[in-house]
Backbone as JSON Lines, residues from 0, in Angstrom:
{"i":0,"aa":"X","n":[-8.68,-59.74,1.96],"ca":[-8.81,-58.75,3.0],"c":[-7.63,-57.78,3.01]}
{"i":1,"aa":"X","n":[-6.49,-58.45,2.87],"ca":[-5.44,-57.69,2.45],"c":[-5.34,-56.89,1.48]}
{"i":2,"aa":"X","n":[-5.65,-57.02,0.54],"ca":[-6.26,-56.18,-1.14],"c":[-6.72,-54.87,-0.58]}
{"i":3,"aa":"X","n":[-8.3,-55.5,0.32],"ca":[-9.05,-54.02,0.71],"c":[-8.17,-53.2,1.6]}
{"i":4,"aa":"X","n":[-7.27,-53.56,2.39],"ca":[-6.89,-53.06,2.98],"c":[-6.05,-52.32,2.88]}
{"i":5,"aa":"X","n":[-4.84,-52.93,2.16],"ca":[-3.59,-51.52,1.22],"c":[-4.56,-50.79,0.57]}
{"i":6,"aa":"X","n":[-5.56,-50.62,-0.59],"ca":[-6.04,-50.34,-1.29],"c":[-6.52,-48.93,-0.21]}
{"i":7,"aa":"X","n":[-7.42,-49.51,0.58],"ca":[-8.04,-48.36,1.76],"c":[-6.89,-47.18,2.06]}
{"i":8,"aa":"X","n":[-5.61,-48.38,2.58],"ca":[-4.58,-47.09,2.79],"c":[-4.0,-46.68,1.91]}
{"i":9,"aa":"X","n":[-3.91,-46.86,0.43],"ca":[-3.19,-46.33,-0.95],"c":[-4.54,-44.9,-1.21]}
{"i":10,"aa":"X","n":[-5.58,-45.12,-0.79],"ca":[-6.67,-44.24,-0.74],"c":[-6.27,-43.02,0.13]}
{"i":11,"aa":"X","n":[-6.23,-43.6,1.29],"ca":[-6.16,-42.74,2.62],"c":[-4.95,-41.77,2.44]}
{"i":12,"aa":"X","n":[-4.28,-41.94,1.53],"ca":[-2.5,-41.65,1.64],"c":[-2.68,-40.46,0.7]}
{"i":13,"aa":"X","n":[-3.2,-41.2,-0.34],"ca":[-3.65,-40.28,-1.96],"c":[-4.75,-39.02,-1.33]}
{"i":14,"aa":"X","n":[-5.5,-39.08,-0.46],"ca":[-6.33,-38.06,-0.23],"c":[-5.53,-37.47,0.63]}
{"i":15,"aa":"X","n":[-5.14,-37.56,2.0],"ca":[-3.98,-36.93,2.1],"c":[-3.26,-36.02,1.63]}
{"i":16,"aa":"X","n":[-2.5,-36.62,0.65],"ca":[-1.33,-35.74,-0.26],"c":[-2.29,-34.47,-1.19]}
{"i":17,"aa":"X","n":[-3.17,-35.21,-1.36],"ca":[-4.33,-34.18,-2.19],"c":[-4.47,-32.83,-1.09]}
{"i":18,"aa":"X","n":[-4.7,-33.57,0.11],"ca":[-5.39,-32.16,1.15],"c":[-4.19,-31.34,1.47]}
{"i":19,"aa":"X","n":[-3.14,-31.87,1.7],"ca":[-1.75,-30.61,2.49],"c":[-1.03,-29.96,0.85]}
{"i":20,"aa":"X","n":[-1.35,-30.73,-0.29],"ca":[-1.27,-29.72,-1.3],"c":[-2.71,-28.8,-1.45]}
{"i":21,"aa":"X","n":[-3.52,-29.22,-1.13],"ca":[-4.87,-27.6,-1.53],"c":[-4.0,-27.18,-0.15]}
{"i":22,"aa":"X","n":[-4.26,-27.46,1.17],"ca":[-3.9,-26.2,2.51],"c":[-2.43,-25.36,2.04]}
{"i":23,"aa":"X","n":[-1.32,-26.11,1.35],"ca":[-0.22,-25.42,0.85],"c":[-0.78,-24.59,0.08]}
{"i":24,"aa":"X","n":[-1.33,-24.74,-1.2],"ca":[-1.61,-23.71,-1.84],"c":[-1.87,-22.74,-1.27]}
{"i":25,"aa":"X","n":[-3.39,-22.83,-0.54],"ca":[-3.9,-21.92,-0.28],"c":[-2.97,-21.17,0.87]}
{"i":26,"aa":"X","n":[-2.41,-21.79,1.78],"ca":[-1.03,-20.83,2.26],"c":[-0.04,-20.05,1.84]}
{"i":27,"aa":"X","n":[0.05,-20.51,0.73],"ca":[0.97,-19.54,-0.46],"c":[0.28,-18.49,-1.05]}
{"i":28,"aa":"X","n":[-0.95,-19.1,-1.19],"ca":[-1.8,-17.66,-2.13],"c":[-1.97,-16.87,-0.73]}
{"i":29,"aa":"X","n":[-2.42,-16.93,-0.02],"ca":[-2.63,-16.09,1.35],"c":[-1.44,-15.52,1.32]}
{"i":30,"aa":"X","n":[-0.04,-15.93,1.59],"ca":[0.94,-14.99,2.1],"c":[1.37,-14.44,1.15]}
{"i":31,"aa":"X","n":[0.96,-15.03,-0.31],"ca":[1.27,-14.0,-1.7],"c":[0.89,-12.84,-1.98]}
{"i":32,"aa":"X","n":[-0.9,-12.95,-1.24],"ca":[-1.52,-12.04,-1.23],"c":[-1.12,-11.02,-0.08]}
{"i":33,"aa":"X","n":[-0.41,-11.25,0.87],"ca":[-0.12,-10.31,2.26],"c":[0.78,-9.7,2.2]}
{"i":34,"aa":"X","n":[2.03,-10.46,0.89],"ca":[3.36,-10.09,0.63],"c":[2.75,-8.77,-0.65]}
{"i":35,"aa":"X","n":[1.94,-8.86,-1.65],"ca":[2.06,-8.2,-2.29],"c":[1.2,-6.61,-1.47]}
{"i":36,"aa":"X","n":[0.22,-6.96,-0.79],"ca":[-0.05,-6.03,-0.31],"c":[1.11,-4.85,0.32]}
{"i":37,"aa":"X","n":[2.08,-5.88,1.4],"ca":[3.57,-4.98,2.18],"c":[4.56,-4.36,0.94]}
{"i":38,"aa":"X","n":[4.39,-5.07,-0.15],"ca":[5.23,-4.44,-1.16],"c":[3.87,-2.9,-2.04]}
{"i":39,"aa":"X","n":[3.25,-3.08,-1.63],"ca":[2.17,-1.4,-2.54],"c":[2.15,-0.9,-1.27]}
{"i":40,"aa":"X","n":[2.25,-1.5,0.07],"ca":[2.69,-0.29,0.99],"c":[4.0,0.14,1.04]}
{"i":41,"aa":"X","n":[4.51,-0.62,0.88],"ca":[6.53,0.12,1.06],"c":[6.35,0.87,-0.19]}
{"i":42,"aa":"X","n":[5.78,0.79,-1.41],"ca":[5.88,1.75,-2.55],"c":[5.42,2.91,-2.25]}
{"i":43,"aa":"X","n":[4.2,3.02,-1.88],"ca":[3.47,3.79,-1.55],"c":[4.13,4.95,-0.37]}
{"i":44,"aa":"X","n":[4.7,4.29,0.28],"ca":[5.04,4.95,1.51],"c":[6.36,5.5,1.31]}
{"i":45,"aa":"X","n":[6.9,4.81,0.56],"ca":[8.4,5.75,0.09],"c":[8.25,7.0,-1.35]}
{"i":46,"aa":"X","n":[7.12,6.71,-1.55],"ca":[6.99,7.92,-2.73],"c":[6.09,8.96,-2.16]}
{"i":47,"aa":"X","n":[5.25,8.6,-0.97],"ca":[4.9,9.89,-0.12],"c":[6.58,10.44,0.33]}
{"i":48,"aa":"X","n":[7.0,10.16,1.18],"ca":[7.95,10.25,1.67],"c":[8.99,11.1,0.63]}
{"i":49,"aa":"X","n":[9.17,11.25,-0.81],"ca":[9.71,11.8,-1.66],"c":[8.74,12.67,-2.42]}
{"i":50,"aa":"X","n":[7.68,12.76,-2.27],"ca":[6.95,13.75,-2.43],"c":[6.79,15.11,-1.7]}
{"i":51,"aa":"X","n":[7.07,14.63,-0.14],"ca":[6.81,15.29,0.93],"c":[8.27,16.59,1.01]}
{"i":52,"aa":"X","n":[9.16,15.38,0.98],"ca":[10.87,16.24,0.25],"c":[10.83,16.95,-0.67]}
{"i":53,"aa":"X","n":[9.98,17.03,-1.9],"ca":[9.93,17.37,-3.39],"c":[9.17,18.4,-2.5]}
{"i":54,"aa":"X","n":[8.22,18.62,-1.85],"ca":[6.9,20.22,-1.7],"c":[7.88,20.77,-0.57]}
{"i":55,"aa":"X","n":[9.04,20.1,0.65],"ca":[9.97,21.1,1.02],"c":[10.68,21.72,0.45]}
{"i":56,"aa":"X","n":[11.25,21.18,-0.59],"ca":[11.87,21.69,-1.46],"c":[11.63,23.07,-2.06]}
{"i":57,"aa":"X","n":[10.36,22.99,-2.64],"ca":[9.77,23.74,-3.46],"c":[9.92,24.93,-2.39]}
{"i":58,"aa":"X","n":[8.74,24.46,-1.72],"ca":[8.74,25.77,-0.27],"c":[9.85,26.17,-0.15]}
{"i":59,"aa":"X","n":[10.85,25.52,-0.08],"ca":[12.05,26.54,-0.05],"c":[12.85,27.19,-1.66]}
{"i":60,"aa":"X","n":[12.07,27.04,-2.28],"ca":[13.08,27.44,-3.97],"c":[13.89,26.73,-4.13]}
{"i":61,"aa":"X","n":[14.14,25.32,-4.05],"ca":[15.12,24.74,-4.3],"c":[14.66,23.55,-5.46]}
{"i":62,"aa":"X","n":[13.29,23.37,-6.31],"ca":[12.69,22.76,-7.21],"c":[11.65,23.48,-7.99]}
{"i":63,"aa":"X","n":[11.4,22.84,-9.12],"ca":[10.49,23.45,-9.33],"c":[9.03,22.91,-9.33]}
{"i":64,"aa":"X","n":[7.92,23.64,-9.81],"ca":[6.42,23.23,-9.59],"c":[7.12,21.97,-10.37]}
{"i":65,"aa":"X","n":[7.29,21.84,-11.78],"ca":[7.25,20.53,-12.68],"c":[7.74,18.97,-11.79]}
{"i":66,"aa":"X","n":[8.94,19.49,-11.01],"ca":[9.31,18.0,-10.05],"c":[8.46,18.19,-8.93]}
{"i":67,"aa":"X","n":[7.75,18.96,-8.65],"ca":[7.03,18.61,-7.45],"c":[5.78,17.79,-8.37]}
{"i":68,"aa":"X","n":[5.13,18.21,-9.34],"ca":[3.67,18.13,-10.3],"c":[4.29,16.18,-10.67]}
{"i":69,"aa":"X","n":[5.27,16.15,-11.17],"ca":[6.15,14.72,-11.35],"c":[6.35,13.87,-10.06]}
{"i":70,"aa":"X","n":[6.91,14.04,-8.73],"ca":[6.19,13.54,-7.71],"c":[4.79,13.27,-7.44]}
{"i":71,"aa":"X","n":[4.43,14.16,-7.78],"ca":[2.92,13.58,-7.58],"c":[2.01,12.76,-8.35]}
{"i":72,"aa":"X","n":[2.59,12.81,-9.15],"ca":[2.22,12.01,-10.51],"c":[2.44,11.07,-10.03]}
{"i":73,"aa":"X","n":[4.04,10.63,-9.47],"ca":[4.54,9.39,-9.22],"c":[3.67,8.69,-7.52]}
{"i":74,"aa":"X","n":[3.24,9.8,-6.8],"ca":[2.84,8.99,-5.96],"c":[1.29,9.07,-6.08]}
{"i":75,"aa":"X","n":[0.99,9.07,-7.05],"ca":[-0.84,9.12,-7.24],"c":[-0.56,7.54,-8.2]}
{"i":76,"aa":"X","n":[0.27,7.73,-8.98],"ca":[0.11,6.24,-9.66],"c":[0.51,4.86,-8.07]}
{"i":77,"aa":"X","n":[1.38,5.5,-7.23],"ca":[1.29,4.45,-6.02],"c":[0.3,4.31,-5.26]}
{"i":78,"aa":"X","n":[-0.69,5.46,-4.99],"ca":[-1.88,5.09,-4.78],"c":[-2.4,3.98,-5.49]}
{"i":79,"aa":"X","n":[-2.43,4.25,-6.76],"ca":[-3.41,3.21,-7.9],"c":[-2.97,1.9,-7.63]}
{"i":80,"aa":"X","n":[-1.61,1.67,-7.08],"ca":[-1.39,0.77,-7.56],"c":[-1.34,-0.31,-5.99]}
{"i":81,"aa":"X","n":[-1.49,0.83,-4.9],"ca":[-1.63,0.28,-3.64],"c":[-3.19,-0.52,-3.53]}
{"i":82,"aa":"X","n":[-4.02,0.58,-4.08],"ca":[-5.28,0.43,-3.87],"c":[-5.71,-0.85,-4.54]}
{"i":83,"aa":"X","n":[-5.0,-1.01,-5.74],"ca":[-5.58,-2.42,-6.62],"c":[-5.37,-3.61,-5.76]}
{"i":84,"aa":"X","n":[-3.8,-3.46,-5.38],"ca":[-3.24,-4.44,-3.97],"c":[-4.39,-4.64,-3.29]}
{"i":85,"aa":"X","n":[-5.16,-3.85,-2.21],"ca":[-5.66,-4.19,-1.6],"c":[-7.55,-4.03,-1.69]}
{"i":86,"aa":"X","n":[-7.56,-3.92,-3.11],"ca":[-9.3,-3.72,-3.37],"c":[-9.73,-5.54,-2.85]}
{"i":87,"aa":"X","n":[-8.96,-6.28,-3.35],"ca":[-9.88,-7.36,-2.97],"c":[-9.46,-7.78,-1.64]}
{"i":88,"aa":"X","n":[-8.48,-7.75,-1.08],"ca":[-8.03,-7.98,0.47],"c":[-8.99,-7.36,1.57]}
{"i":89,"aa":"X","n":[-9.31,-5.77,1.13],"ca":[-10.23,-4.64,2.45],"c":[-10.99,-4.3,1.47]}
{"i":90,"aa":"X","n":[-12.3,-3.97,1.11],"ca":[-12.97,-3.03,0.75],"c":[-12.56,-1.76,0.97]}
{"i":91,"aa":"X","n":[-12.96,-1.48,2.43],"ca":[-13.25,-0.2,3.34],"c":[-11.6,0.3,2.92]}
{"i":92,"aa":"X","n":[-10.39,-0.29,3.14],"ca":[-9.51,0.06,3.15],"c":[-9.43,0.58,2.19]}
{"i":93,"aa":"X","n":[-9.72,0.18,0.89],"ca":[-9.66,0.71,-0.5],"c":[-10.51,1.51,-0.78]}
{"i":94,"aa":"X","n":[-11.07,1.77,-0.22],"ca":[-12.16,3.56,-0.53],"c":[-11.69,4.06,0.44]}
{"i":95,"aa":"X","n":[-11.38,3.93,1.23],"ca":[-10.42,5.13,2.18],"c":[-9.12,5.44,1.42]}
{"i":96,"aa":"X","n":[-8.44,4.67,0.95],"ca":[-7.1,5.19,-0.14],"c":[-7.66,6.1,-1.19]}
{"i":97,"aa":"X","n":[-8.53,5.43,-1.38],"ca":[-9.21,6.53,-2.76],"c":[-9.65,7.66,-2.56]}
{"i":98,"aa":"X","n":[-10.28,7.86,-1.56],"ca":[-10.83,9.23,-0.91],"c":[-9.82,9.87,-0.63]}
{"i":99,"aa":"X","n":[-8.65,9.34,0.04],"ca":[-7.24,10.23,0.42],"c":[-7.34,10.82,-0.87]}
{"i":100,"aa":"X","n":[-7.08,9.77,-1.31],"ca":[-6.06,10.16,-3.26],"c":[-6.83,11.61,-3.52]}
{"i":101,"aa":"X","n":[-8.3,11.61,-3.81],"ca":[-9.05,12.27,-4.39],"c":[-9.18,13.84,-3.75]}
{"i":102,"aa":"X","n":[-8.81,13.66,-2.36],"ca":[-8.42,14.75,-1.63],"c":[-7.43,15.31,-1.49]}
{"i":103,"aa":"X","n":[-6.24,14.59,-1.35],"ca":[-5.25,14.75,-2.23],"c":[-4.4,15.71,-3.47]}
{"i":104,"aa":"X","n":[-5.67,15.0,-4.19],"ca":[-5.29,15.55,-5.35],"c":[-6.24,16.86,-5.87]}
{"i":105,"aa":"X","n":[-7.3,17.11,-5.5],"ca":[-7.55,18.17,-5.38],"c":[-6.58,19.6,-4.31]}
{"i":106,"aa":"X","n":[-6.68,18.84,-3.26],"ca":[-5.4,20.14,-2.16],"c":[-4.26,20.55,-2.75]}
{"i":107,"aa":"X","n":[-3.47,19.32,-3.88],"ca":[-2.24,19.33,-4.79],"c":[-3.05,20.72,-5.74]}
{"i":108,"aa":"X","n":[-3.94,20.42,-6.27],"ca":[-3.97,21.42,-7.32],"c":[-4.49,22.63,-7.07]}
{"i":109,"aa":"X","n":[-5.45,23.06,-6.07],"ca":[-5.45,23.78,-5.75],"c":[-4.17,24.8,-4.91]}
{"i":110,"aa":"X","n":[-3.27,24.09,-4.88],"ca":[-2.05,24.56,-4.16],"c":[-1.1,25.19,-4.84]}
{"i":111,"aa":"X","n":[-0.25,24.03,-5.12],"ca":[0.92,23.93,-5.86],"c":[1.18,24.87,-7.6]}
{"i":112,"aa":"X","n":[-0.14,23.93,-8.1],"ca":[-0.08,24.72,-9.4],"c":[-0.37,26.04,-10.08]}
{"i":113,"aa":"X","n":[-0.6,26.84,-8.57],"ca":[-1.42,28.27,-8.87],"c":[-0.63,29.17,-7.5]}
{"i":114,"aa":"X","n":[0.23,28.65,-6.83],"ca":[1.24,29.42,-5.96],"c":[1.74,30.03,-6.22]}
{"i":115,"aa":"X","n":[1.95,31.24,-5.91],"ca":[3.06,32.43,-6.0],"c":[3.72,32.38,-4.15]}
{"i":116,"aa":"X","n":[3.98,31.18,-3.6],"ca":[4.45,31.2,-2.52],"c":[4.76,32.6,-1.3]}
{"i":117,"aa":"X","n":[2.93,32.71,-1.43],"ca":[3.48,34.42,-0.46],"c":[1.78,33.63,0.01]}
{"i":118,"aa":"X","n":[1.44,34.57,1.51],"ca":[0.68,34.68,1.97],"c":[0.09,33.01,2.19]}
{"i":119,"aa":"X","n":[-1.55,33.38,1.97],"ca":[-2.31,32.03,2.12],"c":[-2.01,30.96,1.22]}
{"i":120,"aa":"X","n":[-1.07,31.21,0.34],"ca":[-0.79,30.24,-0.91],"c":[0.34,29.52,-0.19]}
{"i":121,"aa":"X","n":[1.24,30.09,0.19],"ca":[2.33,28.81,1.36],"c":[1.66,28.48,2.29]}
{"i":122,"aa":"X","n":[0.71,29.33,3.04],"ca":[0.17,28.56,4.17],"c":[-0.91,27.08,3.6]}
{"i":123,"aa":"X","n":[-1.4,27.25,2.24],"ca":[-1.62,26.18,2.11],"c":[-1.19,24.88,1.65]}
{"i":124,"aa":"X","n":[0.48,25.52,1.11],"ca":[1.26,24.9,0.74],"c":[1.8,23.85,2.1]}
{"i":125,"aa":"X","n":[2.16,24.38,3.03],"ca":[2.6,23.95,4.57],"c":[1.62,22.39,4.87]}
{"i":126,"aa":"X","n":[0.36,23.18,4.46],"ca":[-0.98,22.29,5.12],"c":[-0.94,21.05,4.12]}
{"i":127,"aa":"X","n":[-0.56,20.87,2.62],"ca":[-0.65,20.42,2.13],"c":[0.53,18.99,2.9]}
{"i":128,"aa":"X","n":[1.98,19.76,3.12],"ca":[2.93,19.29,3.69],"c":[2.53,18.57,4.56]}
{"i":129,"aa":"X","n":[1.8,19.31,5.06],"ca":[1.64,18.27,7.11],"c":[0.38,16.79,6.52]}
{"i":130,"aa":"X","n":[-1.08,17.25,5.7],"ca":[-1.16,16.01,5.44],"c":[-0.35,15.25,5.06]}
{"i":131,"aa":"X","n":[0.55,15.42,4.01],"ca":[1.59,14.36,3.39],"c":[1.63,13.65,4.36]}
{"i":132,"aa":"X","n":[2.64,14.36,5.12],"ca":[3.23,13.87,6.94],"c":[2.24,12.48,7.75]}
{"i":133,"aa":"X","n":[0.77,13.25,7.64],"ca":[0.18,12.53,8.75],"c":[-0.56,11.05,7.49]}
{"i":134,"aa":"X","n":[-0.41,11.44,6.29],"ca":[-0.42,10.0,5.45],"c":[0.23,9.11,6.01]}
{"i":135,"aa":"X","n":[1.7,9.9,5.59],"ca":[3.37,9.29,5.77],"c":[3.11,8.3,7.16]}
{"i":136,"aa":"X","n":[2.49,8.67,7.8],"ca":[2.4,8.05,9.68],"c":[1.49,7.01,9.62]}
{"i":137,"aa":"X","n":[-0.1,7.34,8.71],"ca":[-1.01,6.08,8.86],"c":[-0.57,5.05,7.71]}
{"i":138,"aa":"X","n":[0.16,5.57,6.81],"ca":[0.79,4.14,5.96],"c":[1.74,3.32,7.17]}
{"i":139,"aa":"X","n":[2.53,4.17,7.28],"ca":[3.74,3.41,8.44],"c":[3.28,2.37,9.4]}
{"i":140,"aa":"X","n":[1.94,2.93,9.65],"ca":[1.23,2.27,10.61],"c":[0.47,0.91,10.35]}
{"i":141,"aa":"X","n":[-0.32,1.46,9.08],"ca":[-0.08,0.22,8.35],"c":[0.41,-1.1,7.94]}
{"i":142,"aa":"X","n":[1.71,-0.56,7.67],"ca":[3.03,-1.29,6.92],"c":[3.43,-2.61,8.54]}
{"i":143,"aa":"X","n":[3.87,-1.39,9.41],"ca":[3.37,-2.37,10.71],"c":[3.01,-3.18,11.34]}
{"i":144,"aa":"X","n":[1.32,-3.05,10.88],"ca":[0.45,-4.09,11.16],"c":[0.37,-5.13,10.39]}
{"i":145,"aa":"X","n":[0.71,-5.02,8.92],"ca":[1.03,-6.29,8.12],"c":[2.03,-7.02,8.55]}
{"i":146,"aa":"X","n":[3.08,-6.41,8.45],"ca":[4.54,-7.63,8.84],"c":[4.19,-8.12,10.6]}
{"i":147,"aa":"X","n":[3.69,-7.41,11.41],"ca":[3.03,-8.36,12.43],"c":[1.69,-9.22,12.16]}
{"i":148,"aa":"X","n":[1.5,-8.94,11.33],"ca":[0.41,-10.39,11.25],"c":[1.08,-11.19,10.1]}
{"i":149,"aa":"X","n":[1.93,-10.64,9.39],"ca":[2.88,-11.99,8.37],"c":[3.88,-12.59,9.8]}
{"i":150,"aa":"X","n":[4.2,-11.64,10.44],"ca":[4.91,-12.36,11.68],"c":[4.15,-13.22,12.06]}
{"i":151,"aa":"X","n":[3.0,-12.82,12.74],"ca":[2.14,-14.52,13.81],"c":[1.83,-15.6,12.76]}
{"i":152,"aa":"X","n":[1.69,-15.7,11.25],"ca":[1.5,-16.05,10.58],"c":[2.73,-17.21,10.25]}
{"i":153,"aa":"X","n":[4.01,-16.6,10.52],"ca":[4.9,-17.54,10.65],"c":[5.21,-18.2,11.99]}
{"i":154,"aa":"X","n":[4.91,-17.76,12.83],"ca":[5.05,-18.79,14.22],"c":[4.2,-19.74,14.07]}
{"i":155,"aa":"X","n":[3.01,-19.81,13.71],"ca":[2.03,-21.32,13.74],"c":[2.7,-21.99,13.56]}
């Protein structure tokens, strides 16, 4: 009776250790996955943010189209690389990045690369600026809402 009985609890112990290693895992892959997401938003959000500097710039003659055209380069590949972050985390979230991008990057070229900075060509240069801006605000906002839910995530 004794036999069955360690045996039961050498069982009970072994399944156990089996279950809080799968719930660990899967707690690690979860916050791996939440951590890599806050890291393609901090990328993302600091190369708007130097993009946005790079088209003041310009607007004022102090760069040229090529480092502004190179910013953007650099923050269209942070798109790509935000969006991959979070294609399997949000759907919706990830076709809304993409649609930015794609809008984006059309307003960029229609702008920037065909400006003679006079008239409606800065004013669309400006407009181009202020989306940057109001990106710059819904990433932030973003960025935000992740580290408060990696926050409640660590109080349990």
């Amino acid at each position: 009776m004794k036999k069955k009985r360690s045996l039961f609890v050498i069982i009970l112990l072994i399944i156990t250790i089996i279950s809080c290693y799968v719930i660990d895992v899967a707690i690690q892959k979860k916050l791996t996955r939440k951590d890599a997401e806050t890291a393609g938003i901090e990328l993302f959000y600091k190369q708007v943010e130097l993009t946005t500097n790079q088209v003041d710039s310009f607007i004022d003659g102090k760069v040229s189209r090529d480092a502004v055209q190179s910013g953007v380069d650099y923050l269209l590949n942070a798109y790509d690389q935000y969006t991959v972050l979070t294609y399997s985390l949000d759907l919706e979230d990830s076709r809304h990045y993409q649609d930015v991008k794609y809008s984006f990057w059309h307003q960029y070229w229609n702008t920037v690369t065909n400006t003679d900075l006079s008239g409606d060509d800065l004013m669309k240069l400006e407009s181009l600026e202020k989306n940057l801006k109001e990106i710059l605000n819904e990433v932030s906002s973003e960025e935000a809402k992740l580290k408060e839910e990696i926050a409640k995530y660590w109080v349990r």
